[in-house]
Steps between C-alpha positions, in 0.01 A plus 500: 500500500714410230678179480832728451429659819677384834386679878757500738370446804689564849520196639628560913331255673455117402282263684483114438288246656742167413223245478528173301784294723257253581402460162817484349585197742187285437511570102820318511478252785676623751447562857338889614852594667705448167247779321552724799850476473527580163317771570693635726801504219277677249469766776893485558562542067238807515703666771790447293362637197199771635769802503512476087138595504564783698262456823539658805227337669407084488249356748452121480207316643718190699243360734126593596312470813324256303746275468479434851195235392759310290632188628753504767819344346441764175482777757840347690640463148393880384661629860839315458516653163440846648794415727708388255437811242603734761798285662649486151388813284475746784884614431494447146240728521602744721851489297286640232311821677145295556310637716252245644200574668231201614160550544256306677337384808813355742213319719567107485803574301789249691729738672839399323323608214375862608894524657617406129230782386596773741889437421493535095277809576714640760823409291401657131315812690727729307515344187356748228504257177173269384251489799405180532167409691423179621115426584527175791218405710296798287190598430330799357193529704718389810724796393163728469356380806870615658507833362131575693641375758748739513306797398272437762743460767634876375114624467448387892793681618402817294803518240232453223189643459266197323360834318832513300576126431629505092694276281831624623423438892372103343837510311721568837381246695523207229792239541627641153482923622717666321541323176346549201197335368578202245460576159465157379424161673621199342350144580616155339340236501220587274231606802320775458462646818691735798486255750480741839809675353536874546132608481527840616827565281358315153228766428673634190729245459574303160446128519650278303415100501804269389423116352783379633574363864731694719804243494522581123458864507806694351643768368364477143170456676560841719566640124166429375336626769673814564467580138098425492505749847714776272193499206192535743336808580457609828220752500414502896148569444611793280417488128805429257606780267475275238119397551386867468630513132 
């Protein structure tokens, strides 16, 4: 490819695993909470900022069923935040056509929390501006295990035949049915790695890996990345054009 050249990718569906809060506290001597906190702001400026990119879709990877093994008073701190992102943002938000959707396992989830979940749902249902997709209490091989679940449940009462199982009957019983597959994955925090995050939906998907810890991700670091997404090839398996020359 020439260094003139520029591929224009389309870009519909974002994913981002915000790692690094931890990180960001210890590196400058502060307790766990404050990086959490600031992490939850650099999630409130990309909201702010995400429609310049043009993006319909944006899933962010909040909490993991993982994180359960943490200790308890991060895990109280990481569910107050929750509370307070959706207390204060949820009509800010909604204000500005969101549609929010959260995915996840709502088993040991405190119940004021799942009510706060089920109300910004219910309340930006009609909403047709940036999807946003939050993955709490999530994991992608509890999400797998769910969709067989499901499918076997419909196989039992004899609305599928197990003959015909394909991609698109895996697809409809996923927490994220209906949406389209990312296109690229962002991480911070300079790990190299999915973490349990959308296994089933990352097969084609782009991954890029970001130095820098969530709390100071920004816009200018969005920029980078969407513009290293724009110059790759996606091929699919197929052969590029370009390689046959």
């Amino acid at each position: 490819m020439k260094t003139s050249e520029k591929r224009e990718n389309n870009l519909s569906h974002l994913a981002i695993i915000m790692d690094g809060n931890g990180r960001w506290s210890e590196q400058k001597g502060l307790p766990r909470e404050d990086g959490h906190k600031e992490g939850v702001k650099s999630l409130r400026k990309l909201l702010r900022y995400i429609d310049d990119f043009n993006i319909p879709y944006l899933t962010v990877f909040s909490f993991s069923t993982d994180n359960w093994k943490r200790p308890k008073s991060e895990i109280s701190n990481l569910m107050n935040l929750l509370r307070k992102f959706i207390q204060t943002d949820l009509i800010e938000l909604h204000n500005k056509n969101v549609k929010i959707r959260i995915i996840g396992n709502r088993e040991g989830v405190p119940k004021d929390i799942v009510k706060l979940i089920d109300s910004s749902e219910f309340l930006t249902r009609d909403n047709d501006g940036l999807y946003l997709q939050i993955a709490f209490n999530y994991s992608g091989r509890d999400e797998i295990i769910n969709a067989l679940k499901k499918i076997g449940t419909s196989i039992k009462s004899g609305d599928i035949d197990p003959y015909n199982i394909n991609e698109d009957i895996v697809n409809s019983n996923l927490f994220t049915a209906g949406l389209p597959e990312p296109d690229l994955l962002i991480r911070t925090g300079s790990e190299k790695r999915i973490s349990n995050f959308l296994l089933w939906q990352l097969a084609y998907t782009e991954i890029y890996f970001e130095k820098a810890l969530w709390p100071d991700f920004n816009k200018d670091l969005l920029t980078k990345a969407v513009n290293d997404f724009n110059n790759r090839y996606r091929r699919y398996g197929r052969i590029e054009e370009r390689l046959k020359k």
